[in-house]
VOGU-3710 file (C-alpha; in Angstrom, 3 decimals, decimal comma):
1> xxxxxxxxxx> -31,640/30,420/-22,579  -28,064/31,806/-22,980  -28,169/32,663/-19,213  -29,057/29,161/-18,353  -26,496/27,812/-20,249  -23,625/30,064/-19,025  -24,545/28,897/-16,062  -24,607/25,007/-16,844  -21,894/25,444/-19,155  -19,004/22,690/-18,740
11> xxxxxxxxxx> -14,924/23,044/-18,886  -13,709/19,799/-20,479  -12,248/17,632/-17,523  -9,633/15,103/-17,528  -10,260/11,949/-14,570  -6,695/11,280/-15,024  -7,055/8,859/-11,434  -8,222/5,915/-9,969  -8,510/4,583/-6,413  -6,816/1,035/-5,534
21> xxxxxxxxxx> -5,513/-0,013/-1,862  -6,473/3,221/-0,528  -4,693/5,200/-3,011  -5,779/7,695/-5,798  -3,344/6,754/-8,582  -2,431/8,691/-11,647  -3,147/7,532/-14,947  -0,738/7,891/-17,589  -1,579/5,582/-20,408  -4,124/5,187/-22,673
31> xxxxxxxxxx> -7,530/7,792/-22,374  -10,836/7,352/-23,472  -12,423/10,449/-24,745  -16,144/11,339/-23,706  -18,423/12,872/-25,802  -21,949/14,555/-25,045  -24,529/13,776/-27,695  -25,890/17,750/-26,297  -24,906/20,330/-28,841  -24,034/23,634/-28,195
41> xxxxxxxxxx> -23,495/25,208/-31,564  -26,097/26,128/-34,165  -24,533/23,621/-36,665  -24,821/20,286/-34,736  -21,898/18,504/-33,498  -21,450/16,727/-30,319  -20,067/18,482/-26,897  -16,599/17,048/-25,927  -16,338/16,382/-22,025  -13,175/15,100/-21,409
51> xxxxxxxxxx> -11,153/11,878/-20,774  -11,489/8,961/-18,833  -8,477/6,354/-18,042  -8,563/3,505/-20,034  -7,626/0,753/-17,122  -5,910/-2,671/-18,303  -5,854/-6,414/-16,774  -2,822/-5,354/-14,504  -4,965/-2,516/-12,893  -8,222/-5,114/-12,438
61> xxxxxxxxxx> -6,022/-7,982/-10,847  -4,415/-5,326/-8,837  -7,903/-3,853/-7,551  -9,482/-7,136/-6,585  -6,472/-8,310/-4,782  -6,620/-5,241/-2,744  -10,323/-5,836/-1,998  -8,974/-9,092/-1,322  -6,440/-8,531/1,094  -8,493/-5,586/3,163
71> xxxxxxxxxx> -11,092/-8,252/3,994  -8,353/-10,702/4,825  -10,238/-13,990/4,494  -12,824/-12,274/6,889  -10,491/-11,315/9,454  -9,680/-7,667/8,080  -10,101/-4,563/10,309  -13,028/-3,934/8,075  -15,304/-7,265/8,626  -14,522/-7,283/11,999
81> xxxxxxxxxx> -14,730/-3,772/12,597  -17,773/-2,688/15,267  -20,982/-1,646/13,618  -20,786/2,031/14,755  -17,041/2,565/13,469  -18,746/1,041/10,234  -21,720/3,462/10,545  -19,153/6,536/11,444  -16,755/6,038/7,614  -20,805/6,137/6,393
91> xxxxxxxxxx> -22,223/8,831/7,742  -18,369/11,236/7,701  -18,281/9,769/3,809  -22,094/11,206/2,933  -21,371/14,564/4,732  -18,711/15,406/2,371  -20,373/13,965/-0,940  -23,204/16,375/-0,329  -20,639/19,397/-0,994  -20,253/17,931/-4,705
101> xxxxxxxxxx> -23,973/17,932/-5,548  -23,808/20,221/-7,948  -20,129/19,256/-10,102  -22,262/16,004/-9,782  -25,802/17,217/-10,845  -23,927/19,284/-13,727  -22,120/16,096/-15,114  -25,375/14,342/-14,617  -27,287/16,457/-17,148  -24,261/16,562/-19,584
111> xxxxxxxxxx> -23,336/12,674/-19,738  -26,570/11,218/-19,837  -28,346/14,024/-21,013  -31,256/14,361/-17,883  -33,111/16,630/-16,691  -32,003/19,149/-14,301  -34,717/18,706/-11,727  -34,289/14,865/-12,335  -30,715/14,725/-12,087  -30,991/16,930/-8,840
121> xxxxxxxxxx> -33,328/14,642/-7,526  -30,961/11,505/-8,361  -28,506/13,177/-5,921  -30,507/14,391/-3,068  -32,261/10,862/-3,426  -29,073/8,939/-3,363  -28,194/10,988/0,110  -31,212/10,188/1,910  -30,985/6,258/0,618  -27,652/6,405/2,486
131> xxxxxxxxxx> -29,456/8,090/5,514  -31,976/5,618/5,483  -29,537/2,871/5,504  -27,538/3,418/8,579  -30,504/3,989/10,247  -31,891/0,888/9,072  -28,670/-0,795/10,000  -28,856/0,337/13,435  -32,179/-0,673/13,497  -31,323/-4,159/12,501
141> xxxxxxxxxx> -28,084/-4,053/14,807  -30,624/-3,565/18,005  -32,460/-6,409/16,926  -29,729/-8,646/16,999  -28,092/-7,455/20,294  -29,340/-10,313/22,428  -28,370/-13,784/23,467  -31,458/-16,108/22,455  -31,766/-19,432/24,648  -33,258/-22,449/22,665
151> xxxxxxxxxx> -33,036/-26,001/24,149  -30,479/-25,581/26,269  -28,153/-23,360/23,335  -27,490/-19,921/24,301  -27,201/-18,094/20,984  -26,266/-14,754/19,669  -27,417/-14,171/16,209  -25,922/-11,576/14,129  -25,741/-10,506/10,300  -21,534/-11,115/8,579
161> xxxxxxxxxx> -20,499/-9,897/5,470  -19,974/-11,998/2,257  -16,222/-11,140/1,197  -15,069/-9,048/-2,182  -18,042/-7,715/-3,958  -18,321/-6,359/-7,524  -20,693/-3,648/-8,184  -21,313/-2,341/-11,760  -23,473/0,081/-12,018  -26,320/1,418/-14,601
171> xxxxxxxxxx> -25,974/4,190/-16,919  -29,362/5,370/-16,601  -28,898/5,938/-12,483  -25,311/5,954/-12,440  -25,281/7,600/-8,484  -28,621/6,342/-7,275  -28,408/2,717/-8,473  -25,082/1,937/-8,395  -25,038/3,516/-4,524  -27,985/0,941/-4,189
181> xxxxxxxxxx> -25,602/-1,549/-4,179  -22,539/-0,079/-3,145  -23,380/1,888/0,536  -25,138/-1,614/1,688  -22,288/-3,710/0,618  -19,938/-1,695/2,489  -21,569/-1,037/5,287  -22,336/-4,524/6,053  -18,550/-5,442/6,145  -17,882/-6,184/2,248
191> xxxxxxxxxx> -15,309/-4,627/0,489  -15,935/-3,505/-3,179  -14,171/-3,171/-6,180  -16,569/-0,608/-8,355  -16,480/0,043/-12,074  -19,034/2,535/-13,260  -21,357/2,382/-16,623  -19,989/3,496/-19,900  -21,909/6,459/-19,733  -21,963/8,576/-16,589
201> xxxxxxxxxx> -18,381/8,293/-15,594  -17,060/11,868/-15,465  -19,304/12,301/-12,360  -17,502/10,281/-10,099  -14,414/12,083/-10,106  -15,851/14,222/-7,118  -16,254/11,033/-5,665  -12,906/9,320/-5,219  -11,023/11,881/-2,892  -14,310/11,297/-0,768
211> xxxxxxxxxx> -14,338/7,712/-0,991  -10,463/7,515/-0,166  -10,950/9,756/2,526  -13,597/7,694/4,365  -12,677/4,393/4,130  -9,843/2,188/5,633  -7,252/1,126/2,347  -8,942/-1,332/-0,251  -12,289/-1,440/1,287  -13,540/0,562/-1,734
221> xxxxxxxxxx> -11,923/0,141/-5,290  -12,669/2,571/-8,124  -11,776/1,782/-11,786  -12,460/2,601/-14,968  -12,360/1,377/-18,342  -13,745/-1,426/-20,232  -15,943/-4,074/-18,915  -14,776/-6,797/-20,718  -10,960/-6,196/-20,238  -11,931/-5,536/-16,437
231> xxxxxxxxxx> -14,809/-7,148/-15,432  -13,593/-10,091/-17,042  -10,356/-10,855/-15,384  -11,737/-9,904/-11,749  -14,524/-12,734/-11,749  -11,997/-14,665/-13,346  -9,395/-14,448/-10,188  -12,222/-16,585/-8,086  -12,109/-13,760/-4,998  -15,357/-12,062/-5,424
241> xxxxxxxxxx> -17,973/-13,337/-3,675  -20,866/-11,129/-4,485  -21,657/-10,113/-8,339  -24,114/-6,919/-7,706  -24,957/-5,363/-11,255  -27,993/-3,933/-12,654  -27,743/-4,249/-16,372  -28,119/-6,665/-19,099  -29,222/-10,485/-18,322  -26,503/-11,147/-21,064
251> xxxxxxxxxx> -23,971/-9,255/-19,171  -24,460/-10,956/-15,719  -23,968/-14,208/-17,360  -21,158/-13,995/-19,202  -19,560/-12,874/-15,882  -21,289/-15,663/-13,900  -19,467/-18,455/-16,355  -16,199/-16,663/-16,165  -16,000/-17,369/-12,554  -14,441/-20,498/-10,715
261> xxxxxxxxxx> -15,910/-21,463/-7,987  -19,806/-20,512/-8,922  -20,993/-22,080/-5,608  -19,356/-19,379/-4,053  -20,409/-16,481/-6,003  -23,830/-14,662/-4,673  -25,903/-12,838/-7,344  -27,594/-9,650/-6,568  -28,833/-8,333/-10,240  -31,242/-5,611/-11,726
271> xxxxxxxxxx> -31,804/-6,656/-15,331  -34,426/-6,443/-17,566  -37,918/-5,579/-17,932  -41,211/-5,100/-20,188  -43,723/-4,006/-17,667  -46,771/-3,800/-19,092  -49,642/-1,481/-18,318  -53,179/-2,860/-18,716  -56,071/-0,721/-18,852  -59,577/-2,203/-18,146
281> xxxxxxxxxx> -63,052/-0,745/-19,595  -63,696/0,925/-16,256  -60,601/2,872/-16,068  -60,223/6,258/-15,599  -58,983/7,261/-19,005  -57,857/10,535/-18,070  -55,471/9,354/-15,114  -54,630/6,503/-16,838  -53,737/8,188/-19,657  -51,284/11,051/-17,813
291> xxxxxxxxxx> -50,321/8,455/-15,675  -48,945/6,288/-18,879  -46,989/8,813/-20,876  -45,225/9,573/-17,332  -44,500/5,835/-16,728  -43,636/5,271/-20,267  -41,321/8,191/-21,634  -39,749/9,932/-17,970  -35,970/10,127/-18,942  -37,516/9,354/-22,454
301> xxxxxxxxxx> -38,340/5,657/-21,607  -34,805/4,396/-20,917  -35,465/2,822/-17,239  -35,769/-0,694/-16,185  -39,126/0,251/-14,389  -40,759/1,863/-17,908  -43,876/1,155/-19,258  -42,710/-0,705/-22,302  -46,686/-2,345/-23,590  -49,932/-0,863/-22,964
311> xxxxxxxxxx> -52,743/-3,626/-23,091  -56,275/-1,276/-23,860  -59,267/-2,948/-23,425  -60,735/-2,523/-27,127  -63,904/-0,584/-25,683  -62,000/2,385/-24,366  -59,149/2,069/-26,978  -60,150/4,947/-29,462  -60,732/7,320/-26,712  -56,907/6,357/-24,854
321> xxxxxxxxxx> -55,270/6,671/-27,703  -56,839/9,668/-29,005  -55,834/11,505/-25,940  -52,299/9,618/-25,295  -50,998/10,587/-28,384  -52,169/13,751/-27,960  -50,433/14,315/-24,679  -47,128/12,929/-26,017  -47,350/15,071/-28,825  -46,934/17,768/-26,264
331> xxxxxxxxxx> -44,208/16,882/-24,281  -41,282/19,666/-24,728  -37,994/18,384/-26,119  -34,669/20,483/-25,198  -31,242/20,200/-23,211  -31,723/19,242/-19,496  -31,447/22,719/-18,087  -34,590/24,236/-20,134  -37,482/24,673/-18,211  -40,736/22,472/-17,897
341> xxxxxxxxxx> -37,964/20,244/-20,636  -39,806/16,347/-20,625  -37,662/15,002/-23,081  -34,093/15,278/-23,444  -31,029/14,144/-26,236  -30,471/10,858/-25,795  -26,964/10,055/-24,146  -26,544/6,837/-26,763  -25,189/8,421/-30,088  -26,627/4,690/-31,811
351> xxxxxxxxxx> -30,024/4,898/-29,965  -32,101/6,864/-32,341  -31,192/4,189/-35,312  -32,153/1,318/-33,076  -35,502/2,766/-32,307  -35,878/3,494/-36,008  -34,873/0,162/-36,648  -37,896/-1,411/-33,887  -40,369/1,507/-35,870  -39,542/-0,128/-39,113
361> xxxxxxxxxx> -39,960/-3,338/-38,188  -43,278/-2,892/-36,528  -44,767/-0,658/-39,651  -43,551/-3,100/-42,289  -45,620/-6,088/-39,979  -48,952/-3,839/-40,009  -48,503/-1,510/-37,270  -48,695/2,689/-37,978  -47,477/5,533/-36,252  -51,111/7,039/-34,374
371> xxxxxxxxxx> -49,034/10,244/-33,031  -48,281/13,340/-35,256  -44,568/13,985/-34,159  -43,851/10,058/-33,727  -40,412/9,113/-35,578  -38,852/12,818/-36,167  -35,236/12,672/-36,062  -32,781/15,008/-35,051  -29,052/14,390/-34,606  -29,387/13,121/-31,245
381> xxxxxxxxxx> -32,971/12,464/-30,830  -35,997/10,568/-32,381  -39,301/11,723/-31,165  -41,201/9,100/-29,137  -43,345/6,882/-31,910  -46,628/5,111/-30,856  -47,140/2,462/-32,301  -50,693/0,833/-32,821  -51,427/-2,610/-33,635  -48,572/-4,150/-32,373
391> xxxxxxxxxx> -48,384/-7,996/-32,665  -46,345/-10,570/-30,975  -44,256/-10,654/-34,441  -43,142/-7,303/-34,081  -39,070/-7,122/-32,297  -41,093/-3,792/-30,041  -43,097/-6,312/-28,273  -39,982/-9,055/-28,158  -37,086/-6,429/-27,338  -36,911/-4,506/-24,003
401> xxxxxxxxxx> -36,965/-0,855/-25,923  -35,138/1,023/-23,639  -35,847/4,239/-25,279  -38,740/6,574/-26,732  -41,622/4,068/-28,349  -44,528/3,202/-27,065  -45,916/-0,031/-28,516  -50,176/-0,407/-27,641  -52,205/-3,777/-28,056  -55,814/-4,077/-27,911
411> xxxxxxxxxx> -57,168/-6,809/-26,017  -60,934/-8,318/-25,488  -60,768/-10,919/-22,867  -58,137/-10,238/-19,893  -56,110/-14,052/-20,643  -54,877/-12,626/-23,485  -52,395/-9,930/-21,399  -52,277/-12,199/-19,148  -51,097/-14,707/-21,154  -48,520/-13,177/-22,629
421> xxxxxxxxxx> -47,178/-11,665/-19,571  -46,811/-15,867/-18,158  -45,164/-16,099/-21,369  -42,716/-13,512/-20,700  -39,128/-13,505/-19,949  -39,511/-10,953/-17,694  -41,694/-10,307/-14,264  -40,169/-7,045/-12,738  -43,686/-5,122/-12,298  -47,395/-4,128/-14,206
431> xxxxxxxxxx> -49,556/-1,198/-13,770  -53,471/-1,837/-13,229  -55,979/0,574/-14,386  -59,489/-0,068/-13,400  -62,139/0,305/-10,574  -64,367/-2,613/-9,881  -62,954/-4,676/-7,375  -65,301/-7,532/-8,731  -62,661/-7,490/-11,288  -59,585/-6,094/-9,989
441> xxxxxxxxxx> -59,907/-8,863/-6,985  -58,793/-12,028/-8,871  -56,881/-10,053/-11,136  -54,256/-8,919/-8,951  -54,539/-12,110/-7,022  -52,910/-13,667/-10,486  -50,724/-10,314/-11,379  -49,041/-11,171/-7,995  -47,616/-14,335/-8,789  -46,798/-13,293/-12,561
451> xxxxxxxxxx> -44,333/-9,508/-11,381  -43,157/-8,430/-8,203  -44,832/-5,150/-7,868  -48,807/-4,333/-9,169  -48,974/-0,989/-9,456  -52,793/0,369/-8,843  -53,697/3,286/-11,475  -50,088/4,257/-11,355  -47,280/3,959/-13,540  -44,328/1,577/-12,425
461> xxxxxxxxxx> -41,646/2,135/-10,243  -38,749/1,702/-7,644  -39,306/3,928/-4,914  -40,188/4,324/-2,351  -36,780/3,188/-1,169  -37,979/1,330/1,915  -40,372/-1,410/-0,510  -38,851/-4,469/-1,898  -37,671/-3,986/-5,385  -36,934/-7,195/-7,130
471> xxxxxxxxxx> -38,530/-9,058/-10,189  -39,061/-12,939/-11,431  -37,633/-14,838/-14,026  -34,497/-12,960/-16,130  -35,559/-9,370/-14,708  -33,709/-9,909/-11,157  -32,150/-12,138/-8,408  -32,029/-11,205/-5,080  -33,942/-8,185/-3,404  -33,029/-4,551/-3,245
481> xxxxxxxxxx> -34,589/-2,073/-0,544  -33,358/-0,495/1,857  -34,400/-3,334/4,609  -33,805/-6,295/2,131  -30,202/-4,973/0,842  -28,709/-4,825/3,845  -29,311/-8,633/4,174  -28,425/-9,386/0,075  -24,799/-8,670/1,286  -25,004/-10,451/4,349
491> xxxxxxxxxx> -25,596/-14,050/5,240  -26,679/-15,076/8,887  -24,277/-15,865/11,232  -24,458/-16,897/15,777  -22,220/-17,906/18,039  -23,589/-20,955/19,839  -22,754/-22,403/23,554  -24,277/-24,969/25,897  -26,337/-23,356/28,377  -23,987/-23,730/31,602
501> xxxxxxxxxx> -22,162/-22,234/34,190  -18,340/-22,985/32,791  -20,010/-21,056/29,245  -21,893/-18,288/30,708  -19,148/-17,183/32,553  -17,084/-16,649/29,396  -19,731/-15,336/27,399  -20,284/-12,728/30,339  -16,571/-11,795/30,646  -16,817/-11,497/26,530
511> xxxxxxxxxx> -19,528/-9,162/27,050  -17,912/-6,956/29,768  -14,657/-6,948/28,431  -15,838/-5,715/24,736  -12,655/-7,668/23,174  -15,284/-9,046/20,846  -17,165/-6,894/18,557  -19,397/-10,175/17,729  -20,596/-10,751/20,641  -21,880/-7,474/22,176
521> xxxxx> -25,615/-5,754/23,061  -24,671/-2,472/22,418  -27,078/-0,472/21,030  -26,092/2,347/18,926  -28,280/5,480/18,850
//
């Protein structure tokens, strides 16, 4: 253990910089400090990290004008720039991030407290997602290399980018998500002002020398601070045209109201959830059971894509929650670099009182605690609580939990999940445990038009990378895959001409010549 440590042990760092117009600026004003909720010491106090800038107003106007100017009312070297030079700042830019995976992986662990092999995975994820965009850009790129001939219109089809886009990022994924939305935006033309999560902030220092590096001046912003003092004043300006955020519903529309010219503004958002897990008489209890602590509690339950209700059919619900509780019982809590560690502190110094507070609630409206260990407290921790009956009074079945509790309702006759899940805010995805396809037939054929995603005898989730993830109602707009993204920050575009000599000529000395990087069939290998 003291080995391990030594080895993840971390030197308070100050980010004393941010990048604007293609230049990393020192910071010397006001600093935020940042605290691990982790303890090293046997009397319990939390781990100080180091210090992040505290940006102002001045510093957001001055970031989104840059984005601003770099795509130059669409006629920026970036926009206009050929796919493959595009593709080349990529690919050069993901070559040298891979040489800070582990100052990345280590700040990973220590900010928002996950596991080693998770936040290892994170990284080496977040590579091949860039891998697998270019080559799905290239991909699409070949596609679109043609002239099309329609009526008499010959027609060359492409994909353009959108303008200024501003990404803010999650602090549960704070590389893999927020790169979701960042390495598509850019490589489809965009340019990006980028303001990382509250938590999760330290590890993009590595970053910025890379990002600088790579990319032609104020294609890609970096800032940090405060949403509200920059956030606010950005969408305020009226020059981004693209709001990409996965967060809070709440969030994305406070920034949506602040901005000008709405028509303008294109929403790509990952917000909330309560996917639900429903697990029919025929199930297999044992599978369903491992496969519902996994979705419910990995990175102790604080994803968009947890299972946050389990619906058991009443005839199997002595003998699921006999074993469930028992399996969660086990789970090994410790600091992320301890071996075969499930659950970890929670990066949230607040979060243990607000599950408390959800526990209460539920217990004092009829609900118990079925699991031995459910509801111990440390200083940075409350073991996950399962909680059985839980009725639609309760704030755990109202409130997206984000966090370790695992509320379970009974249920007779299918309608009543069903029902509530139509009654929902939210319609990201739902897992399905059963076998009969007598049953599961119609059943999915409703699930389908209730989520996005029905996940067969499997918990939720986002990857693989390549399938759509998205959701209905107030847990998403727009699409985001690796396939799909690459069109959320693009809108379709042609060049049109009548089909005639006088036009073909030009669009054949266009071609030749190559002084338009519109209107080209190259293909790019």
């Amino acid at each position: 253990m003291e080995k391990k440590l030594e080895s993840r042990a971390i030197t308070p760092f100050t980010l004393d910089s941010y990048l604007i117009d293609g230049e990393i600026i020192k910071w010397e004003n006001e600093f935020a400090d940042v605290y691990s909720t982790i303890s090293i010491t046997e009397e319990y106090q939390p781990t100080y990290l180091g210090k992040v800038p505290k940006l102002t107003r001045n510093e957001a106007i001055r970031a989104v004008e840059a984005a601003h100017n770099a795509f130059g009312n669409g006629h920026g070297d970036w926009p206009t720039q050929k796919v493959a030079e595009r593709i080349k700042c990529v690919e050069n830019f993901v070559e040298q991030m891979k040489s800070t995976r582990e100052e990345v992986v280590n700040f990973l662990m220590w900010e928002i407290g996950k596991s080693l092999p998770d936040s290892e995975k994170e990284f080496d994820r977040t590579v091949d997602y860039i891998y697998d965009t270019i080559k799905s850009y290239k991909e699409l790129n070949a596609r679109h290399a043609h002239f099309s001939n329609v009526q008499g219109v010959n027609a060359m089809i492409r994909r353009s980018p959108l303008g200024v886009v501003l990404c803010l990022g999650p602090y549960n994924y704070p590389l893999n998500e927020t790169f979701t939305l960042l390495i598509p935006a850019l490589i489809m033309g965009n340019t990006v002002i980028f303001k990382p999560a509250k938590h999760g902030v330290l590890l993009h220092a590595p970053l910025l020398k890379v990002f600088q590096q790579n990319f032609p001046k104020g294609v890609i912003n970096v800032i940090f601070g405060k949403g509200r003092e920059l956030a606010g004043p950005i969408m305020e300006s009226g020059l981004v045209s693209v709001l990409s955020l996965i967060g809070n519903s709440k969030t994305a529309i406070a920034l949506q109201d602040l901005h000008p010219n709405k028509n303008r503004l294109r929403l790509i958002l990952g917000l909330e959830a309560k996917n639900p897990a429903i697990i029919l008489p025929d199930a297999n209890i044992d599978l369903a059971v491992s496969e519902c602590v996994t979705g419910s509690l990995s990175f102790n339950g604080q994803r968009c894509t947890a299972l946050k209700l389990l619906y058991i059919h009443e005839d199997i619900a002595e003998e699921f929650i006999t074993k469930f509780t028992q399996q969660v019982d086990n789970l090994k809590f410790g600091n992320p670099w301890e071996e075969k560690v499930f659950l970890t502190p929670l990066p949230e110094k607040d979060k243990p009182d607000y599950i408390q507070s959800l526990i209460d609630d539920a217990i004092e409206k009829g609900a118990k605690i079925v699991n031995k260990k459910g509801g111990e407290r440390t200083d940075n921790f409350i073991f996950p609580a399962v909680l059985f009956p839980v009725k639609h009074d309760m704030r755990v079945y109202q409130e997206e939990q984000f966090g370790p509790v695992v509320p379970i309702i009974t249920f007779k006759d299918i309608n009543e999940p069903l029902k509530d899940m139509a009654n929902s805010k939210y319609g990201q995805q739902v897992s399905l445990f059963g076998k009969d396809i007598v049953t599961m037939g119609p059943l999915i054929d409703a699930l389908i038009n209730l989520v996005c995603r029905v996940n067969l005898n499997s918990a939720c989730q986002r990857g693989p990378d390549v399938f759509p993830f998205t959701g209905r109602k107030d847990s998403a707009v727009g699409t985001l895959s690796i396939h799909d993204a690459l069109r959320s920050f693009s809108i379709r575009t042609f060049v049109a001409s009548k089909d005639n000599k006088y036009n073909n000529e030009i669009l054949q000395e266009l071609l030749d010549s190559k002084t338009c990087n519109f209107i080209n069939t190259d293909y790019i290998i």
